[in-house]
C-alpha positions as MATLAB code, in Angstrom:
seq = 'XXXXXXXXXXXXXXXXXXXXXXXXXXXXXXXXXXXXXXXXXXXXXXXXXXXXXXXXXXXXXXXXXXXXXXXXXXXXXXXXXXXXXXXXXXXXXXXXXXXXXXXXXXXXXXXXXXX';
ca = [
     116.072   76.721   80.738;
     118.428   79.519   80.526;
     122.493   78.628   81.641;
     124.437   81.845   82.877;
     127.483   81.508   85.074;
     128.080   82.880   88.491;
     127.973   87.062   88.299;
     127.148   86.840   84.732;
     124.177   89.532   84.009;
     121.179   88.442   83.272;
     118.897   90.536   81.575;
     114.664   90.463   81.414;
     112.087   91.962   80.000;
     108.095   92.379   80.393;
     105.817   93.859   77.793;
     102.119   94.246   77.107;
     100.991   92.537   74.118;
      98.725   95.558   73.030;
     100.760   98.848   73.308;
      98.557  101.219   74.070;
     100.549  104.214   74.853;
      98.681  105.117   77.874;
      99.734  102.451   80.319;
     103.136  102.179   81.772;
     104.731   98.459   83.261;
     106.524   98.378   86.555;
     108.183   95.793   88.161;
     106.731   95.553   91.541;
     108.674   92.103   93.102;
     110.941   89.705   91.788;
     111.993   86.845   93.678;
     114.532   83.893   93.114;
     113.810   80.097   94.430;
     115.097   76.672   94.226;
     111.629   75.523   94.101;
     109.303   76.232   91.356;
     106.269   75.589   93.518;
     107.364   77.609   96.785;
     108.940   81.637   96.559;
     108.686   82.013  100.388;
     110.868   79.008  102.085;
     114.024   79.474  100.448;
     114.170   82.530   98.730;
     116.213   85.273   97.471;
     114.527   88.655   97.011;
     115.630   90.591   94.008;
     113.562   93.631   94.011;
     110.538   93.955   96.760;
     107.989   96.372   96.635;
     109.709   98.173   94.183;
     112.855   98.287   96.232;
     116.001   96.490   94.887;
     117.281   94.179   97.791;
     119.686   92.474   95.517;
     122.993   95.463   94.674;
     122.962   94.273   91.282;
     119.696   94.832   90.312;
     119.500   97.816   87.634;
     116.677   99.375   85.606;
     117.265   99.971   81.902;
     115.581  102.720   79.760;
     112.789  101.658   77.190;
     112.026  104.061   74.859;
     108.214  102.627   74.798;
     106.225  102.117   77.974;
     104.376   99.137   77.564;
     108.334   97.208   78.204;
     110.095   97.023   81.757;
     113.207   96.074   81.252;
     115.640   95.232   83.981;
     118.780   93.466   84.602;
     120.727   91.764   87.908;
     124.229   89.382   88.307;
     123.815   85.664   88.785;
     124.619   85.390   92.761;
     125.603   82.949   94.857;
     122.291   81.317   95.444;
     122.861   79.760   91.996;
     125.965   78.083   93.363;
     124.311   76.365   96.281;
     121.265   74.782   93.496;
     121.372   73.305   90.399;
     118.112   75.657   89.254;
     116.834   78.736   90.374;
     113.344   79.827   89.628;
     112.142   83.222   89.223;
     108.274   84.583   89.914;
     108.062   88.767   89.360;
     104.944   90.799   89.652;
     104.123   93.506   87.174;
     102.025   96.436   87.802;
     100.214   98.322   84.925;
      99.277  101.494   85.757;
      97.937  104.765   83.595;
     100.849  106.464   82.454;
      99.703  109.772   83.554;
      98.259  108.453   86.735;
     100.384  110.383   89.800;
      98.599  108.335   92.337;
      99.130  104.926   90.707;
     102.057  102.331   92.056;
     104.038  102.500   89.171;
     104.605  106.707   90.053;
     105.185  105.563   94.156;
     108.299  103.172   93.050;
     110.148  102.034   95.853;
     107.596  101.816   99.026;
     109.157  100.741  102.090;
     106.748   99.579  104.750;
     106.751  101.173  108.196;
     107.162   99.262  111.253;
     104.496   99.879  113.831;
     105.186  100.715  117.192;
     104.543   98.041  119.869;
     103.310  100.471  122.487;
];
């Protein structure tokens, strides 16, 4: 376990094992839980889709791009549970790839019409 105080930054970061300069790392969803087991009851959304829901969240630069590196502030979910769990997905894409999910970053989904 890792102890951090309410609004303390917490800082994370992915990497490939084999850094092959070619693929790039992008944090596609991170989300908080109580519940090691379950991320969709009670849950706390950090970044979705590539979209920060949490104000805190920030990106930070890595020279190399095999590393995502990322940082957000304890909140006040931490207050209300003795542990909080987190589950992120990665995406590796080609780093030269235009048309791959790490290029699209945030992607907000659009609501379809009911009529």
């Amino acid at each position: 376990p890792y102890y951090i105080d309410l609004n303390q930054n917490l800082y994370l970061q992915a990497y490939l094992h084999h850094p092959d300069p070619n693929l790039v790392v992008f944090v596609d969803t991170c989300v908080a839980s109580p519940d090691p087991y379950d991320f969709s009851t009670v849950a706390y959304d950090i970044i979705r889709d590539g979209c920060a829901r949490d104000p805190s969240y920030t990106t930070l630069y890595s020279p190399q791009s095999h590393f995502a590196r990322f940082k957000f502030s304890a909140f006040e979910f931490l207050s209300r549970h003795p542990s909080v769990y987190l589950q992120c997905r990665l995406v590796v894409c080609r780093r030269w790839d235009r048309s791959s999910r790490c290029y699209r970053g945030c992607v907000s989904r659009a609501r379809r019409d009911t009529s």
